[in-house]
Backbone bond lengths (Angstrom), bond angles and torsions (degrees), N, CA, C in turn:
res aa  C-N    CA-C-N  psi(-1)  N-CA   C-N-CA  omega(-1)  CA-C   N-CA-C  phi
1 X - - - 1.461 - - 1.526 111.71 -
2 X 1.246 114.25 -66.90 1.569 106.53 166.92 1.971 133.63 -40.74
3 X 1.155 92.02 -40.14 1.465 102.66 177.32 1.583 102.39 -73.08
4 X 1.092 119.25 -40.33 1.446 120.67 178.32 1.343 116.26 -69.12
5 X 1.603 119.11 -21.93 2.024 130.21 178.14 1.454 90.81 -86.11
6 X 1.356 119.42 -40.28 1.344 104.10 176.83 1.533 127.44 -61.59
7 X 1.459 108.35 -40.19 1.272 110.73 -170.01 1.457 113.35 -69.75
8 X 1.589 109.30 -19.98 1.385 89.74 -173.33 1.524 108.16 -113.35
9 X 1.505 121.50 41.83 1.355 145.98 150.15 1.695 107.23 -89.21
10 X 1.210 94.55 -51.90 1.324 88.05 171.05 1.737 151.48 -45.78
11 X 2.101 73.42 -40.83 1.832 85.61 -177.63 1.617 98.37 -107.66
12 X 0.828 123.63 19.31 1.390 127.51 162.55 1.486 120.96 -105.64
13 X 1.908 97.07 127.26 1.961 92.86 174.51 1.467 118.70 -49.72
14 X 0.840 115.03 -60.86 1.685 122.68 176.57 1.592 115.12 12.82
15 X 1.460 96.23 -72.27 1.702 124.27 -166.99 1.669 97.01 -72.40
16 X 1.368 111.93 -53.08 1.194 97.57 156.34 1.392 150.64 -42.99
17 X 1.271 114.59 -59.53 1.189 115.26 149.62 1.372 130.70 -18.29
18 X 1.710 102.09 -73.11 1.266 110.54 -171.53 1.417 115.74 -46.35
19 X 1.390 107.80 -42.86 1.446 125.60 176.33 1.957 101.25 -36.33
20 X 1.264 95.86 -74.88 1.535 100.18 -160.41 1.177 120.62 -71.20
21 X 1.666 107.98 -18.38 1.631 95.88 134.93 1.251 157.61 -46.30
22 X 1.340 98.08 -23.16 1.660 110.36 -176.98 1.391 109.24 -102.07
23 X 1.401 106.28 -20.56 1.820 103.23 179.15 1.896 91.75 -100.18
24 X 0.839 136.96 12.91 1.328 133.54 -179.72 1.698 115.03 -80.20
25 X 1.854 82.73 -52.46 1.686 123.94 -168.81 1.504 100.89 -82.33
26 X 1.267 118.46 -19.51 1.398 119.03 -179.41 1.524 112.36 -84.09
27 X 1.758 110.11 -51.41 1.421 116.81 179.13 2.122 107.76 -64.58
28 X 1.347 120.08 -22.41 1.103 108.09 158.07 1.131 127.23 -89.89
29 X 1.278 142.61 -31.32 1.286 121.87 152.85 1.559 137.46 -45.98
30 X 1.649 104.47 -29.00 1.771 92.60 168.58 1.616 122.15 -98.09
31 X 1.512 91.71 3.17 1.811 106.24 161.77 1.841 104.54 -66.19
32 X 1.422 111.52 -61.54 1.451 110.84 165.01 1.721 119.81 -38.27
33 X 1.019 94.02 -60.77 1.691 99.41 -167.40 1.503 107.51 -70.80
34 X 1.127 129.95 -33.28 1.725 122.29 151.22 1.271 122.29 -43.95
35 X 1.015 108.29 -40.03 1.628 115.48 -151.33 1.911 115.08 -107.20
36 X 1.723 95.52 0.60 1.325 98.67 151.50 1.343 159.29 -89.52
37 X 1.502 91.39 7.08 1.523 103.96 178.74 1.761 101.04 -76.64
38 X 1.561 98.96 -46.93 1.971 94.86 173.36 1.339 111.17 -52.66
39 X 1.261 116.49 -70.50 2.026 109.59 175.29 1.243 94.98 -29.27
40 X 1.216 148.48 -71.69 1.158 158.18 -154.28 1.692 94.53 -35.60
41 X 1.591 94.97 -77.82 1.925 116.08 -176.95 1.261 109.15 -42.14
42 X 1.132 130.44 -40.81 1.701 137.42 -160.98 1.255 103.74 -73.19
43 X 1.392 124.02 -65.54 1.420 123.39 154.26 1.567 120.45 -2.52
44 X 1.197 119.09 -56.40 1.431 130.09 -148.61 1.988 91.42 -110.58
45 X 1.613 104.74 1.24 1.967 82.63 179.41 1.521 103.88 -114.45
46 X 1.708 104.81 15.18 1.535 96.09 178.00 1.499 119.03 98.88
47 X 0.984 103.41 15.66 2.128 124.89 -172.28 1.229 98.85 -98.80
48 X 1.069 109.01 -21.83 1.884 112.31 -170.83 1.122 107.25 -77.45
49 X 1.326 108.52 161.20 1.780 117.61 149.86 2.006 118.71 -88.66
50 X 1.254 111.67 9.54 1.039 115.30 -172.90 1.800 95.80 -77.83
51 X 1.383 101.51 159.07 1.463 121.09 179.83 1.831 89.03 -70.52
52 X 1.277 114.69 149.68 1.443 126.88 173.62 1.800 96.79 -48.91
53 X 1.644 107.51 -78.57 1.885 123.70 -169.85 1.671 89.24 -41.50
54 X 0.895 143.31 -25.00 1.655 130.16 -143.25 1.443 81.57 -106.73
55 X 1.655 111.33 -72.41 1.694 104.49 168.97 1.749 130.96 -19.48
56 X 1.336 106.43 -41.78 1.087 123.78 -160.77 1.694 107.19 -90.59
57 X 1.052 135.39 -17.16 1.639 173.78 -47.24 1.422 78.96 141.98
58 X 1.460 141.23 -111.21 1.127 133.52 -127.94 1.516 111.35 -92.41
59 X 1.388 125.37 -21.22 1.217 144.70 177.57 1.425 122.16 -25.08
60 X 1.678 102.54 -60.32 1.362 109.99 -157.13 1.837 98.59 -89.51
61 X 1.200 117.23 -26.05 1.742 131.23 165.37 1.355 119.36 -53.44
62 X 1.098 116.25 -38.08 1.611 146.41 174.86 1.894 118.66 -64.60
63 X 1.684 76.96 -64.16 1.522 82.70 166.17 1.473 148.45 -69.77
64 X 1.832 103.51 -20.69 0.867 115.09 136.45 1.391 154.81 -32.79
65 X 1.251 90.09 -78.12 2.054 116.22 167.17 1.799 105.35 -48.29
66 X 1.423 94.83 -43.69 2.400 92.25 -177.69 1.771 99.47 -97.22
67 X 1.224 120.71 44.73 1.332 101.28 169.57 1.668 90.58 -124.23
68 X 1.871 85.07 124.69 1.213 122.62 -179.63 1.520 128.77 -56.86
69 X 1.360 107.29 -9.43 1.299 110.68 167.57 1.545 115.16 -106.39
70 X 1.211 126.39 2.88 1.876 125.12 176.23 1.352 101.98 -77.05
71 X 1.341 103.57 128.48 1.653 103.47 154.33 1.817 143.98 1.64
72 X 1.298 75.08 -76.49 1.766 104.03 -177.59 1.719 91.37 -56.25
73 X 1.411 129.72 -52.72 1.550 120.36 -172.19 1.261 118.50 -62.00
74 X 1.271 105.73 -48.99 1.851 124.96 -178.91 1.828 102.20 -61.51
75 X 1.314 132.55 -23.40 1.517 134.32 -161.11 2.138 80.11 -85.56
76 X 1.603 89.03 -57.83 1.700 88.19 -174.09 1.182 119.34 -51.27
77 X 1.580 125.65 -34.28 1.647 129.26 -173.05 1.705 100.99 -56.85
78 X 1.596 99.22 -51.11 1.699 110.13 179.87 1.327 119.03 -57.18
79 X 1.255 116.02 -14.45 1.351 115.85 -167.18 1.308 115.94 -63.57
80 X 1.198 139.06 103.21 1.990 126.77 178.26 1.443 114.38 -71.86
81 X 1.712 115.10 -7.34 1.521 93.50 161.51 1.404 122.35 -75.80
82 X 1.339 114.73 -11.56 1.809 126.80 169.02 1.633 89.54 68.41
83 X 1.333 115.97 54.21 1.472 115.44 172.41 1.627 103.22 -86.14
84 X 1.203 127.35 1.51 1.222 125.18 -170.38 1.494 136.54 52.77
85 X 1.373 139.44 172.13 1.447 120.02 174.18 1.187 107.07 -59.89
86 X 2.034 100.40 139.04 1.592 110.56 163.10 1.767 109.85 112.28
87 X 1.956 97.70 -50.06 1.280 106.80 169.31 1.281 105.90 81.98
88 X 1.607 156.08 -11.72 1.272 160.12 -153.13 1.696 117.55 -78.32
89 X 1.383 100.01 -5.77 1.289 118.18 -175.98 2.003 126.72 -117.54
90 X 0.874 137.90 118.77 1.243 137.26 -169.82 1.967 115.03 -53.00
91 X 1.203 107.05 -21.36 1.478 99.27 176.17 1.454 123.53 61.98
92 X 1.730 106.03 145.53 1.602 117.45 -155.80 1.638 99.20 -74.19
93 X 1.102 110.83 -38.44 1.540 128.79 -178.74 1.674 97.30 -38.99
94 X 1.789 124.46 -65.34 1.474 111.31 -142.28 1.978 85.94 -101.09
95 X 1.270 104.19 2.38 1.815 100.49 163.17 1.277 108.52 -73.35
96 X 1.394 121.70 -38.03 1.286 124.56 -160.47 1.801 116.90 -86.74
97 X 1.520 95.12 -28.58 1.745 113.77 -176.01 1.741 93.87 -72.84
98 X 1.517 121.65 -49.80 1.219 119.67 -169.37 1.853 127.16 -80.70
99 X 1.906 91.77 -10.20 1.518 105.28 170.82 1.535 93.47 -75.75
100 X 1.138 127.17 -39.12 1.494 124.70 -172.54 1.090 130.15 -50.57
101 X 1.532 101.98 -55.22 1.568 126.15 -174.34 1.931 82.77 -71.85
102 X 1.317 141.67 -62.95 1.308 116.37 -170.42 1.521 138.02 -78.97
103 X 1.738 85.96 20.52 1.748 96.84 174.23 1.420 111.43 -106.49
104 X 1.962 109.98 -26.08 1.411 120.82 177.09 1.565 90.96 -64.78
105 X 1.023 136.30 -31.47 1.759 132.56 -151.95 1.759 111.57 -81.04
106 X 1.774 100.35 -56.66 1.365 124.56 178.63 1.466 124.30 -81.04
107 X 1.396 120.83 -11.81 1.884 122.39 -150.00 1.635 84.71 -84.62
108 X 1.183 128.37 -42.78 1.523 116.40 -177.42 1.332 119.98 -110.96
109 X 1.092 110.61 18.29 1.902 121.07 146.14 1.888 94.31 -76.73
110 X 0.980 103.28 -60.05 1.735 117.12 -165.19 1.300 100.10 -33.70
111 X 1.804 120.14 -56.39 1.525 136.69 -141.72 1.158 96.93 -95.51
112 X 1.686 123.01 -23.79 1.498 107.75 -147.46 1.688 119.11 88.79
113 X 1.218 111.88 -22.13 1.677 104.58 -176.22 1.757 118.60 -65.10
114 X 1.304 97.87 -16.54 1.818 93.19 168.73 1.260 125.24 -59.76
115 X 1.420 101.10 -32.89 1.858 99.43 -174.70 1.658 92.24 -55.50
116 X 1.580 118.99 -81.97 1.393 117.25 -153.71 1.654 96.30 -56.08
117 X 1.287 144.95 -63.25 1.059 134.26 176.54 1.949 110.82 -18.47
118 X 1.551 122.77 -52.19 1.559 123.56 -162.69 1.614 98.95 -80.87
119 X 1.497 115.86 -19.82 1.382 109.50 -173.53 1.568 94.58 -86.20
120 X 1.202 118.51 -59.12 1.780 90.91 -178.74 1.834 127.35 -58.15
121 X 1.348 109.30 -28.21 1.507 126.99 155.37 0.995 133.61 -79.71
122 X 1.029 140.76 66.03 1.913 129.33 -142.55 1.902 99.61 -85.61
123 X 1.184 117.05 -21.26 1.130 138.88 168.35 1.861 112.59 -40.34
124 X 1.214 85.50 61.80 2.329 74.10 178.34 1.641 109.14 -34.04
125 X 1.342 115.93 -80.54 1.389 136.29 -164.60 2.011 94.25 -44.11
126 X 1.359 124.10 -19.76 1.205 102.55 177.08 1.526 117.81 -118.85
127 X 1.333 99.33 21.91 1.820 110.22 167.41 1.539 92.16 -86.05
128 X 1.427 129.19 -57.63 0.846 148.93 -141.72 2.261 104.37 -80.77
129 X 1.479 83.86 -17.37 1.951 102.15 172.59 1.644 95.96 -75.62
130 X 1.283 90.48 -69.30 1.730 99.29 -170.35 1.826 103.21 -41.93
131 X 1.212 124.88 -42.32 1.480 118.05 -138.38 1.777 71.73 -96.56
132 X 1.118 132.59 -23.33 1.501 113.86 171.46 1.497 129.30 -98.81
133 X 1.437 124.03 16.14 1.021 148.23 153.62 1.388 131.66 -61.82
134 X 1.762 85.27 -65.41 1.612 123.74 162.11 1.489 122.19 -44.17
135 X 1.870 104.90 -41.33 0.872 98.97 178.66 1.914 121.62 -98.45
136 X 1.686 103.43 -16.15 1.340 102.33 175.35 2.091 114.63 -67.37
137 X 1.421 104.59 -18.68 1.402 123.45 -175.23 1.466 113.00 -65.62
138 X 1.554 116.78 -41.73 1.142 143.19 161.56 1.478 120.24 -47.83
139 X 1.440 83.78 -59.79 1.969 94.17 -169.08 2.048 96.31 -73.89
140 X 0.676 127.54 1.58 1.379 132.59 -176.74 1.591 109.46 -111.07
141 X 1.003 92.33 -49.33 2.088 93.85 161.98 1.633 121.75 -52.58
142 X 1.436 99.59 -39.89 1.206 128.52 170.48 1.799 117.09 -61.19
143 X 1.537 106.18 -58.94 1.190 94.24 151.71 1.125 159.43 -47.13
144 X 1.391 97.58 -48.54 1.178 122.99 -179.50 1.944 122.21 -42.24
145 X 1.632 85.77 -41.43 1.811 93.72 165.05 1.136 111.27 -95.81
146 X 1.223 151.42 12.79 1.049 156.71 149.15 1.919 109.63 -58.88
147 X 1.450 95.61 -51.32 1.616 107.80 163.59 1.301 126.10 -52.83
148 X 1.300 137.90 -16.80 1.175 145.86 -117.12 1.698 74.84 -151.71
149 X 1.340 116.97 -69.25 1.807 112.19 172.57 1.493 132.81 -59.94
150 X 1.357 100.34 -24.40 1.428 104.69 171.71 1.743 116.33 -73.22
151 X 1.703 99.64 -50.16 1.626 109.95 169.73 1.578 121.30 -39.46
152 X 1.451 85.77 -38.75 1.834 83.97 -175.67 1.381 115.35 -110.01
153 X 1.754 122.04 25.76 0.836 107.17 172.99 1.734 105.15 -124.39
154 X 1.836 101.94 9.96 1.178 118.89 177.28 1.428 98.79 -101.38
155 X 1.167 133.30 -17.19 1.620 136.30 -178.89 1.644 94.96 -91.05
156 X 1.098 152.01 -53.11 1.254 144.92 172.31 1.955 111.11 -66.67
157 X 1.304 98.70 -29.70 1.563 83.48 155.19 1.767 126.95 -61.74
158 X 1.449 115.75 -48.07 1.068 125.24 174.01 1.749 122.10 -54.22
159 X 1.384 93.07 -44.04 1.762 95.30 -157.07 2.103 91.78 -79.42
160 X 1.278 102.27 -22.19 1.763 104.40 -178.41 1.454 112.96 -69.45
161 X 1.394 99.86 -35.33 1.809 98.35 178.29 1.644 121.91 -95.77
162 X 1.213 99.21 131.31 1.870 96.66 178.57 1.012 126.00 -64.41
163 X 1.540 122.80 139.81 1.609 114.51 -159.42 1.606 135.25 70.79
164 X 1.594 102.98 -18.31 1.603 102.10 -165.01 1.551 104.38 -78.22
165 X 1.122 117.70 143.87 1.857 121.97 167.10 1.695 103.57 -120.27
166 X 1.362 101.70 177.83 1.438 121.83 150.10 1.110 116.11 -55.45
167 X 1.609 110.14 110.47 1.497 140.59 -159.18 1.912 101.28 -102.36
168 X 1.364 107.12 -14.82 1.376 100.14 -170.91 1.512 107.08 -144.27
169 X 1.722 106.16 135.88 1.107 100.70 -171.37 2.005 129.74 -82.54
170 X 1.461 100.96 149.41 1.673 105.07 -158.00 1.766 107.52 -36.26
171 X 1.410 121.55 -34.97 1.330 96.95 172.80 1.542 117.90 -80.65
172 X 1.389 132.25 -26.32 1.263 115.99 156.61 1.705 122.81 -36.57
173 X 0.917 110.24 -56.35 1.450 119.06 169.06 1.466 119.48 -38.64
174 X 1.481 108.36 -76.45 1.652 119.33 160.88 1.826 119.72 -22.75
175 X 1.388 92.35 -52.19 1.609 121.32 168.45 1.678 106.99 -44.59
176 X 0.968 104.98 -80.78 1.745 126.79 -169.41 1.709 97.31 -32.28
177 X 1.270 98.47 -65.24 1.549 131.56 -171.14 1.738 111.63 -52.93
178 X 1.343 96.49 -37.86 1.874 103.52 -169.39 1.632 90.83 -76.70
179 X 1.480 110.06 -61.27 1.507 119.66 -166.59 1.425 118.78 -59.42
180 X 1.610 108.60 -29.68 2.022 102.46 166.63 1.597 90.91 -88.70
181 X 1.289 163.46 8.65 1.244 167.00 164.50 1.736 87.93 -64.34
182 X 1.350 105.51 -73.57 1.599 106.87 -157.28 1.744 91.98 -88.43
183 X 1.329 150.61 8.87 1.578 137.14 153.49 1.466 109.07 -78.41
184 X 1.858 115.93 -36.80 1.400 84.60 158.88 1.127 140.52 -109.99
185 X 1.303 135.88 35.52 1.537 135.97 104.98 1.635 122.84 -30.88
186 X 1.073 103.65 -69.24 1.987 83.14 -167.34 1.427 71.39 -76.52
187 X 1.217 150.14 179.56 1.717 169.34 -124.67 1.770 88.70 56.89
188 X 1.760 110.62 -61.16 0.933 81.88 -154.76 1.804 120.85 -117.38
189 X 1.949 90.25 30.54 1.347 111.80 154.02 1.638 101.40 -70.94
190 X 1.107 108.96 -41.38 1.768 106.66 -162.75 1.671 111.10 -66.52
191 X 1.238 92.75 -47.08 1.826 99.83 165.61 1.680 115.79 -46.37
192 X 1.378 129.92 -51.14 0.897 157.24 115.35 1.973 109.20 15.95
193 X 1.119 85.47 -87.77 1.680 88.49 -174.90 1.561 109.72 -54.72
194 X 1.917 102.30 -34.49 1.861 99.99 -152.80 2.090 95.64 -82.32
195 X 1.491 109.29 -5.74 1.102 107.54 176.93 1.459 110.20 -96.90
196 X 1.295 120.32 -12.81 1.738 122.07 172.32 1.887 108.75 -78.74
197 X 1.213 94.46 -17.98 2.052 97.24 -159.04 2.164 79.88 -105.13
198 X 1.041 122.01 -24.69 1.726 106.04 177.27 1.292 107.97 -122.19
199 X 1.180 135.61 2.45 1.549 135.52 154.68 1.415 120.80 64.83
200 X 1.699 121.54 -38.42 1.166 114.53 -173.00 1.742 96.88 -91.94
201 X 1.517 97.03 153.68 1.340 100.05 -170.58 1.725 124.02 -71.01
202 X 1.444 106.12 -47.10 1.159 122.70 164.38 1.730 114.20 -55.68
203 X 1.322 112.56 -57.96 1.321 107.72 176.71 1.908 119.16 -51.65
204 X 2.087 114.09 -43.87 1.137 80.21 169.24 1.712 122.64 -111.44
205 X 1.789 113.91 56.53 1.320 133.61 151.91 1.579 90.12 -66.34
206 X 1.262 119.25 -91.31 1.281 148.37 -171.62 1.703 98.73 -21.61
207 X 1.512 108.06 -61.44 1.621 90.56 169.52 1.218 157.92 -80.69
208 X 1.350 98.47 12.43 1.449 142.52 -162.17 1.738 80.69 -100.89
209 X 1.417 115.55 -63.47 1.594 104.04 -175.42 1.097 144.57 -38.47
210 X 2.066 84.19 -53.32 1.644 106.55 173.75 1.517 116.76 -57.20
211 X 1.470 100.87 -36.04 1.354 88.01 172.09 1.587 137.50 -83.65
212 X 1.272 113.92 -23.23 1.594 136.58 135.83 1.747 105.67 -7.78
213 X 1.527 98.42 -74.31 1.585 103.15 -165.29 1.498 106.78 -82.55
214 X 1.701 100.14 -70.42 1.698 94.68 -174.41 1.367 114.15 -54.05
215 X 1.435 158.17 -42.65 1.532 144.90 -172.25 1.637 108.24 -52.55
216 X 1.302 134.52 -19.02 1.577 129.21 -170.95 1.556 82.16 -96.74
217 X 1.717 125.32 -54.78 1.848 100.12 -168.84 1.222 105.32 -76.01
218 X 1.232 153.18 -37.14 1.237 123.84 164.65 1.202 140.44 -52.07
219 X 1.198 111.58 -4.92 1.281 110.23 162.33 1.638 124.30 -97.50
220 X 0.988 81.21 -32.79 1.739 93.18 171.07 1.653 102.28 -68.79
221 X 1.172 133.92 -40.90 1.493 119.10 178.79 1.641 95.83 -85.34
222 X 1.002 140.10 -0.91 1.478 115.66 -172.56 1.582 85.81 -104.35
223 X 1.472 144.18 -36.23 1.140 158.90 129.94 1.730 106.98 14.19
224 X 1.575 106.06 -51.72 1.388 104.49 -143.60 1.924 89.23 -118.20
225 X 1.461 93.78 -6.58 2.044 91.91 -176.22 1.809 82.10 -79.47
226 X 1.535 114.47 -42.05 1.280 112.65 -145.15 1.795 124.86 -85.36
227 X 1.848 96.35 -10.25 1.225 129.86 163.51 1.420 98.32 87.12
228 X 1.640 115.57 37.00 0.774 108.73 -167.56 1.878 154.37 65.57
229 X 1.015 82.25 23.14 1.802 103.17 173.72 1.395 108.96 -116.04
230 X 1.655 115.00 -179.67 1.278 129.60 -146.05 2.142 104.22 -67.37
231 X 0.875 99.38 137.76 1.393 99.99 -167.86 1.495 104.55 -137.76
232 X 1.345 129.02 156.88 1.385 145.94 157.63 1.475 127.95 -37.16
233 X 1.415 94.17 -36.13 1.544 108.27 173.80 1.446 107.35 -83.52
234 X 1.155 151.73 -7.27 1.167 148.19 -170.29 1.981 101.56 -95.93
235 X 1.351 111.68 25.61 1.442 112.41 -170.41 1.661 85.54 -134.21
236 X 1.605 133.78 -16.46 1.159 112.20 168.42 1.294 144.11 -64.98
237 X 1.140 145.11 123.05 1.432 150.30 174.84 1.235 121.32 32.21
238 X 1.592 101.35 -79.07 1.434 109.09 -165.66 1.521 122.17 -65.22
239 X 1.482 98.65 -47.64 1.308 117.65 -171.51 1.806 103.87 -57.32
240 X 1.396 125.81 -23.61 1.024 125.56 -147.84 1.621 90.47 -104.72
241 X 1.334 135.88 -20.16 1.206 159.10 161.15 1.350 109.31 -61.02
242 X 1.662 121.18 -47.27 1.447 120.31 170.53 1.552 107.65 -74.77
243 X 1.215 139.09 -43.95 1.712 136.26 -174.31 1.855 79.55 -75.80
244 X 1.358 160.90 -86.42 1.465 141.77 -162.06 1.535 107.76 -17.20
245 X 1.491 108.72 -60.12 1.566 105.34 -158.16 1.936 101.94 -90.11
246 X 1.013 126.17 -37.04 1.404 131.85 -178.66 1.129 102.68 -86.12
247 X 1.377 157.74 -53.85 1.240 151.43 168.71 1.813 91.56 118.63
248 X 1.574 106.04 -165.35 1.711 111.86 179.25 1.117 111.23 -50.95
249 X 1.403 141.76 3.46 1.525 129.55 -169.63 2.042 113.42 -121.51
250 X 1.616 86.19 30.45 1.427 81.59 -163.11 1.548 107.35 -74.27
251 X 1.259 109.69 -14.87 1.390 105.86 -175.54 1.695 128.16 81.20
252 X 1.434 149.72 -170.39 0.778 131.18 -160.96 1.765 136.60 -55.09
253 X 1.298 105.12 -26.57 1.058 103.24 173.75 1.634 105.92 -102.35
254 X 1.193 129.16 103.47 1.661 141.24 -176.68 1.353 119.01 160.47
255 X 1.779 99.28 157.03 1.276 113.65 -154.84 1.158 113.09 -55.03
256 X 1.587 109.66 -170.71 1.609 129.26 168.04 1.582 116.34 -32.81
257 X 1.623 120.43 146.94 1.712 113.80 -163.86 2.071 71.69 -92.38
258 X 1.503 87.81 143.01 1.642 104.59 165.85 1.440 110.56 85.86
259 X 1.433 117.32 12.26 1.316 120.18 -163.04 1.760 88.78 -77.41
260 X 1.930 102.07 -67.85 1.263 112.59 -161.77 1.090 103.43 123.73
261 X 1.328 125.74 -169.86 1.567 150.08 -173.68 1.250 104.50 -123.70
262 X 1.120 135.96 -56.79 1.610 134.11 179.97 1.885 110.89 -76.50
263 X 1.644 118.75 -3.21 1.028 127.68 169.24 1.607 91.71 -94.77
264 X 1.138 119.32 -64.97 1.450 104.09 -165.81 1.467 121.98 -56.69
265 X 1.550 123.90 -25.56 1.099 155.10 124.32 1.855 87.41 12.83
266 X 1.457 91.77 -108.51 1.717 113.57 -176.58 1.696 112.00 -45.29
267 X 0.757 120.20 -17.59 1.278 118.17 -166.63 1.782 89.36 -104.17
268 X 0.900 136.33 -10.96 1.311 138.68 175.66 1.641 106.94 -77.62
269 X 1.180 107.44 -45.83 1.810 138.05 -168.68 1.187 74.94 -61.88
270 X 1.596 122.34 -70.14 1.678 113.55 -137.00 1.562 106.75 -66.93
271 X 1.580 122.77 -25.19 1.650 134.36 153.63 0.883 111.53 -33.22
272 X 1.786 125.55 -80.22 1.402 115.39 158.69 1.169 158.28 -20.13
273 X 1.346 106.24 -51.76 1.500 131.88 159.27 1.344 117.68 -52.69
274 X 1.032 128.32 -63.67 1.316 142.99 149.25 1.438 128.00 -3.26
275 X 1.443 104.63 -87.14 1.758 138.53 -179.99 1.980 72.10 -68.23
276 X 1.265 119.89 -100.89 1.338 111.09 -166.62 1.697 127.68 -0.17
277 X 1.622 122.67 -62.59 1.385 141.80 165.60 1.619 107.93 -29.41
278 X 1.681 78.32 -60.32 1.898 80.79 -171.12 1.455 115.84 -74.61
279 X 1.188 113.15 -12.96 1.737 124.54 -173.04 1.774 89.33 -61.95
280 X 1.562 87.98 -65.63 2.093 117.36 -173.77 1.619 98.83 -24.45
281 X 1.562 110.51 -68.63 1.216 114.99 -167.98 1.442 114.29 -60.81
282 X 1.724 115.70 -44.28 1.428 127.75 177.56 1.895 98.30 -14.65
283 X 1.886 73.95 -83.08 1.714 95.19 -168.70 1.397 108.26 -44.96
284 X 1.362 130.56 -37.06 1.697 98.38 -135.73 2.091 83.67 -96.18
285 X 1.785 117.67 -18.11 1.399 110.93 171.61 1.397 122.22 -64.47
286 X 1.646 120.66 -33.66 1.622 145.40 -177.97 1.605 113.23 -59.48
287 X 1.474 119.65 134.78 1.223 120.26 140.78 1.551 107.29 -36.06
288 X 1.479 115.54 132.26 1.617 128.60 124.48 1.348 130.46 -56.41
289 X 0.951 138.47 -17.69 1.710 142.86 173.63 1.345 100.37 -99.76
């Protein structure tokens, strides 16, 4: 069963795709994040349209936040959700992990290939192993060059700036790397589940979106009723996926303050787990045809 979820990730664009979405979205985001310390400089030589006092005003704040050798920048270069500095944004990476998980879920509801697939497997609960295997195997392949883009786009951060070194130590790194390793897995267990519990493919594209877009403004307006303190929305999905892989500094879009990364981590799982159960039951109560 697994070798068989694999194979037909394999010979299908889809997975592909998704793939080169995420290393696409990755190699431009650390093209950005290099290349802001110059935006940064230009500002300050009179290229701008900024007022000189205002220039002069935002400059030294600026320069701060894009210098390529602080911590906080180098954690973001590592980051494999490619949320970029600041983090305020959901990123191509966990669109692409969660299109996955809802194409592994729907592509043979869509085709018809579940029926013959359940008759040689009669086993629901273990179609449903394979197709999340298949898909954690994937999202890790996936990573895996993601690792490979971050490394070298944290080594060309370094060698471009004068003076800058390795700001963080090798198990932080290891760290960074393991924890977006295992966010995109459940991302795209969760994709996964929300396409086992709504079945049609298009329908759960579509909910995969809504949640894409609406989970960052709702929080940002519940954010701004609440003046910014601890809120309800700070327990949804994504955000809790950005504080896993970035840790406390994810910035606007991320979990609870004091949660952690290896809390937000679990609290991501327990989403999964969750939506997953009900997916489990979906299928195994539902017609297949």
């Amino acid at each position: 069963m697994f070798r068989s979820e694999l194979l037909k990730l394999r010979t299908t664009r889809a997975a592909w795709i998704v793939a080169a979405v995420a290393w696409i979205g990755m190699i431009a985001v650390q093209a950005l994040t290099v290349s802001l310390p110059r935006l940064v400089q230009s500002l300050g030589t009179g290229s701008s349209d900024l007022p000189p006092d205002v220039a002069a005003e935002l400059i030294p704040d600026l320069t701060a936040l894009t210098d390529l050798g602080s911590p906080a920048l180098q954690r973001s270069i590592l980051d494999l959700l490619a949320l970029g500095p600041g983090s305020s944004n959901v990123g191509l990476t966990v669109m692409a992990m969660l299109v996955l998980g809802a194409l592994i879920a729907t592509t043979d509801l869509r085709t018809g290939g579940i029926v013959p697939t359940a008759l040689i497997t009669p086993s629901r609960p273990r179609i449903l192993a394979a197709k999340a295997a298949a898909g954690a195997t994937t999202a890790v392949i996936i990573g895996v060059g993601l690792i490979v883009l971050t490394a070298l786009g944290l080594f060309v951060a370094i060698t471009i700036t004068p003076g800058a070194e390795l700001a963080l130590a090798p198990g932080e790194v290891l760290g960074s790397w393991g924890r977006g390793l295992a966010v995109l897995v459940l991302f795209t267990w969760l994709g996964q589940a929300i396409g086992t519990l709504v079945r049609g493919q298009v329908a759960t594209l579509i909910t995969v979106g809504a949640l894409i877009i609406a989970e960052p403004i709702l929080r940002g307006i519940v954010s701004f009723i609440g003046g910014g303190g601890a809120a309800i929305t700070d327990w949804l999905p994504l955000g809790l996926g950005s504080l896993a892989s970035v840790g406390p500094g994810a910035g606007v879009l991320a979990g609870p303050e004091g949660l952690g990364a290896l809390g937000g981590l679990a609290a991501l799982a327990a989403w999964v787990l969750v939506l997953g159960f009900g997916g489990l039951e979906s299928f195994r109560r539902r017609d297949l045809a």
